[in-house]
C-alpha atoms as an extended CHARMM CRD file, in Angstrom:
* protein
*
       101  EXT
         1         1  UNK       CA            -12.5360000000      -10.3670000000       23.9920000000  PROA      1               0.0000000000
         2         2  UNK       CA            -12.3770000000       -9.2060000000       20.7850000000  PROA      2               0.0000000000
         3         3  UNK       CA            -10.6160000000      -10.6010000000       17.8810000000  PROA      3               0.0000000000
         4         4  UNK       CA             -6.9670000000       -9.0330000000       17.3170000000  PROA      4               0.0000000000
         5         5  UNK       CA             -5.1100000000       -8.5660000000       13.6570000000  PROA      5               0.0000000000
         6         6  UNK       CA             -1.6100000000       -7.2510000000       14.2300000000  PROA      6               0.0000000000
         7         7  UNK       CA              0.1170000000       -5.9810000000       11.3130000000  PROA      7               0.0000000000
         8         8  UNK       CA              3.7890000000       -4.3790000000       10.7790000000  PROA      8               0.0000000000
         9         9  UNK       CA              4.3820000000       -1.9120000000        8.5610000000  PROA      9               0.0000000000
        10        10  UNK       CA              7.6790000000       -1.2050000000        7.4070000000  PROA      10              0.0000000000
        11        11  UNK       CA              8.8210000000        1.9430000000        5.5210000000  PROA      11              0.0000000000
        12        12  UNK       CA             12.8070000000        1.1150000000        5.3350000000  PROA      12              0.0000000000
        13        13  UNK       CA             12.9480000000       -1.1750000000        2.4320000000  PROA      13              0.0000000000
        14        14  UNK       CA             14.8320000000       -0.6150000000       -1.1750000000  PROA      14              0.0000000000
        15        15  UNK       CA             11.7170000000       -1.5390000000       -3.4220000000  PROA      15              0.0000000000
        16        16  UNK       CA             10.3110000000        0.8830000000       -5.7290000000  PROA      16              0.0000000000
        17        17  UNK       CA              7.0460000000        0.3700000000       -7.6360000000  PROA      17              0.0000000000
        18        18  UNK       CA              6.4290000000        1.7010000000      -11.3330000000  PROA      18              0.0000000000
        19        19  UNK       CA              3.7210000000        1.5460000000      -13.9540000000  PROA      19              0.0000000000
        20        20  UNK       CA              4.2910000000       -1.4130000000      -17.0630000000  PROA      20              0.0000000000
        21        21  UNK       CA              2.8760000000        1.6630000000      -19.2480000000  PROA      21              0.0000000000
        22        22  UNK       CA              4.3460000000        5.3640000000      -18.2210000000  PROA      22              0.0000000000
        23        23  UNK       CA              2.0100000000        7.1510000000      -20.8200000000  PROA      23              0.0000000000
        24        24  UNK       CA             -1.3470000000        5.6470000000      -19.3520000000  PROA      24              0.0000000000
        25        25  UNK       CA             -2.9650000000        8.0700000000      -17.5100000000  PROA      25              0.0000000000
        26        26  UNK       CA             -5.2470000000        5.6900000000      -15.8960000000  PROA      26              0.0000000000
        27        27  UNK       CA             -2.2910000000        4.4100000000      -13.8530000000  PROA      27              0.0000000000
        28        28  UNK       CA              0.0460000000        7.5950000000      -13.1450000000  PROA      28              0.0000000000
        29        29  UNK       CA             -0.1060000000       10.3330000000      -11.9920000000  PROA      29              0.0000000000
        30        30  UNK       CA              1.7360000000       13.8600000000      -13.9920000000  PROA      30              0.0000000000
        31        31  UNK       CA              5.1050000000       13.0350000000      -12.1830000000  PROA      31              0.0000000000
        32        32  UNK       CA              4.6910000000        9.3320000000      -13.4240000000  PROA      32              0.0000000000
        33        33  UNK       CA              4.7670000000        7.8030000000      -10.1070000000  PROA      33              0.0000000000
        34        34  UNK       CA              2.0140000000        5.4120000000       -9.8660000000  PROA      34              0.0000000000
        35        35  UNK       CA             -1.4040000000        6.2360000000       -8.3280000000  PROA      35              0.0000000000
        36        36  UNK       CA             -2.1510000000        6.5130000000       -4.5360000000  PROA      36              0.0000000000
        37        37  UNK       CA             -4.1830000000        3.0800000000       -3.0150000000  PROA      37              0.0000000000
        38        38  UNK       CA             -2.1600000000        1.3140000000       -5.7380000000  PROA      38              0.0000000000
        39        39  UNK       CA             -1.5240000000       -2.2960000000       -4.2020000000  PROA      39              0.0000000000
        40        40  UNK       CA              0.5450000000       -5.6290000000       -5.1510000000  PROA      40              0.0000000000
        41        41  UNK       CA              0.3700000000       -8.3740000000       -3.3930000000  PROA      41              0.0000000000
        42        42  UNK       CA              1.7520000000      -10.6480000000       -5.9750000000  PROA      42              0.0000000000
        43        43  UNK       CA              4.8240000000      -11.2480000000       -7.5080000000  PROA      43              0.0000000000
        44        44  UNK       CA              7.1860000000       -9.4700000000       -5.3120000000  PROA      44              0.0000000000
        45        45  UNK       CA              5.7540000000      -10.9560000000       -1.9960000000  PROA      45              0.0000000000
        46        46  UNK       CA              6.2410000000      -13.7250000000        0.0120000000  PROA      46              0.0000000000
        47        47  UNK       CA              4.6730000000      -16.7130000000       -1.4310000000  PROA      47              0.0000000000
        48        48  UNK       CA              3.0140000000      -18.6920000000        1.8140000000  PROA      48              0.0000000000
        49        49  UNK       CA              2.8570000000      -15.0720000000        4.0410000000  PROA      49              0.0000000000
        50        50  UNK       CA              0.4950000000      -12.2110000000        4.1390000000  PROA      50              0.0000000000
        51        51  UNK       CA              2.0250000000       -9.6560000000        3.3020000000  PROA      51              0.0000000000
        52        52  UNK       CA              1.5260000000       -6.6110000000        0.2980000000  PROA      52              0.0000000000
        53        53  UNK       CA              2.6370000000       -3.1580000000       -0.6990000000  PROA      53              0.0000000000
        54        54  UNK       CA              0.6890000000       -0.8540000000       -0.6500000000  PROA      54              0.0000000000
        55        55  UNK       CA              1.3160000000        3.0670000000       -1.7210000000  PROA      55              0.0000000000
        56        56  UNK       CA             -1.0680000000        5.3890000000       -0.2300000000  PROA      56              0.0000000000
        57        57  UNK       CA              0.0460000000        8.4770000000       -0.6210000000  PROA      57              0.0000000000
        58        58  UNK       CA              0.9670000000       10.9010000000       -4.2730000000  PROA      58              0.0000000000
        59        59  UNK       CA              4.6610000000       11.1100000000       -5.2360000000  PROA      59              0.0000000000
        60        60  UNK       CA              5.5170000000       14.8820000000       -4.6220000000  PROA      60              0.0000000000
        61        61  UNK       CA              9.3580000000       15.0710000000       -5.1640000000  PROA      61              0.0000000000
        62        62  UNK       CA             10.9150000000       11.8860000000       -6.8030000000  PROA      62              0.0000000000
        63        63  UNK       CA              9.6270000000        8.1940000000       -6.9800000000  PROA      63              0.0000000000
        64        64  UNK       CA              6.6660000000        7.2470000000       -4.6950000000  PROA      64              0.0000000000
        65        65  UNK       CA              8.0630000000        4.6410000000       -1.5550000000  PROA      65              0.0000000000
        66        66  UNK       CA              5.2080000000        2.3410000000       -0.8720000000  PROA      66              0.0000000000
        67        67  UNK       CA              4.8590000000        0.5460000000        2.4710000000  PROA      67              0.0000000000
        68        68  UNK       CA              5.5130000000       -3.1640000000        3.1270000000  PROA      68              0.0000000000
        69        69  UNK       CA              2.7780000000       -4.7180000000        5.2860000000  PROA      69              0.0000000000
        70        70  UNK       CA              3.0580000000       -7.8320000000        7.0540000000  PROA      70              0.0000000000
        71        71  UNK       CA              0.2230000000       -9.4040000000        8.8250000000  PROA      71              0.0000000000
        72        72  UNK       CA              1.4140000000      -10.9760000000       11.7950000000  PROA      72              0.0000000000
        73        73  UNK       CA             -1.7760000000      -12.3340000000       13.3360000000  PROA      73              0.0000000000
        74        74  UNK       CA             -5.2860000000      -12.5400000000       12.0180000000  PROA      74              0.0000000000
        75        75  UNK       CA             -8.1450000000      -13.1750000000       13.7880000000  PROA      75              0.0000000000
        76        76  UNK       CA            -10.7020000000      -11.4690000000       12.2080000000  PROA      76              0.0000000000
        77        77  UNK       CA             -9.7530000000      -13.5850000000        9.2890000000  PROA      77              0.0000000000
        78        78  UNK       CA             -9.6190000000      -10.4360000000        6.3450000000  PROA      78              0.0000000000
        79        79  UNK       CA             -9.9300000000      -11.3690000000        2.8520000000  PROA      79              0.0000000000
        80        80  UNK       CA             -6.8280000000       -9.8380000000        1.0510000000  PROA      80              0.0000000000
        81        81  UNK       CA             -8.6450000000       -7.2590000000       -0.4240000000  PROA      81              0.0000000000
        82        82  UNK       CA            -10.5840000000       -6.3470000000        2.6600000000  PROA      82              0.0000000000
        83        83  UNK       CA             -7.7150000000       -5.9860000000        4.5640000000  PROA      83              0.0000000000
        84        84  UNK       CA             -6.2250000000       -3.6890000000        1.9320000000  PROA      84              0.0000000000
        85        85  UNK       CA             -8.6270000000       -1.3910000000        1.9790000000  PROA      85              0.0000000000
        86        86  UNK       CA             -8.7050000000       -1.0690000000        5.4530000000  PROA      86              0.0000000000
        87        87  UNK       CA             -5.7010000000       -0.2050000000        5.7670000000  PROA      87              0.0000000000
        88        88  UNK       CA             -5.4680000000        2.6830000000        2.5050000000  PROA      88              0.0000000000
        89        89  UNK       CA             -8.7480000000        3.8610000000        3.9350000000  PROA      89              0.0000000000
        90        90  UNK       CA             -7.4950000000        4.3660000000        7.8090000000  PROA      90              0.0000000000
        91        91  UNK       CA             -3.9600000000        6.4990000000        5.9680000000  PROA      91              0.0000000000
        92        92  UNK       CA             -6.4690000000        8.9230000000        5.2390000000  PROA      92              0.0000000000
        93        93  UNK       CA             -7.5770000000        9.3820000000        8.8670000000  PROA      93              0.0000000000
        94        94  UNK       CA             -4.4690000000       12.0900000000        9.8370000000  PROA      94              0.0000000000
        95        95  UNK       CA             -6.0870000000       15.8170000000        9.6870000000  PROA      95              0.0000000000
        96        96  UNK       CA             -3.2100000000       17.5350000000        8.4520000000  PROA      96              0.0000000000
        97        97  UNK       CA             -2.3340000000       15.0860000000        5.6030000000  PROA      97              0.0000000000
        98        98  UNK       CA             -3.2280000000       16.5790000000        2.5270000000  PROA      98              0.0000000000
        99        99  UNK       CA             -0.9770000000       15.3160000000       -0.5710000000  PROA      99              0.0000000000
       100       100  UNK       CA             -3.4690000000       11.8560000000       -0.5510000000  PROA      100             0.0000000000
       101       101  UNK       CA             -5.8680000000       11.5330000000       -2.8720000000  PROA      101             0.0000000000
């Protein structure tokens, strides 16, 4: 069989994520939100779970809402960041979504 990662992804949370520097381009975008495939995974997370935020998508009204994923089960054993970019790069995979970048 082959190996299984189950991860949750949960959109109904109060956190909000914004730039340390609101006039760096290099890390907003022209609404100031932060930049889509921005990720933390420090900090604010659980300290002993995997788990990170991840916002994959531009701001277009408002503040950007990231999603909160929590890997469950792992046994393809992802790195962090591999894991991470899985997941940003499979958001891109819905035809009609076009506000990503």
């Amino acid at each position: 069989q082959p190996p299984v990662t189950f991860v949750v992804v949960q959109k109904r949370h109060h956190t909000r994520l914004f730039a340390n520097n609101h006039h760096d381009k290099r890390s907003v975008d022209r609404s100031g939100n932060i930049l889509p495939g921005t990720v933390v995974d420090s900090k604010i997370c659980h300290p002993t779970e995997f788990d990170f935020y991840l916002c994959s998508h531009a701001g277009i009204q408002g503040t950007s809402h990231p999603a909160h994923y929590h890997v469950l089960w792992d046994e393809n054993n992802f790195t962090a960041d591999a894991l991470q970019s899985l997941t940003n790069n499979l958001c891109y995979t819905y035809a009609r979504c076009t506000q990503s970048e």
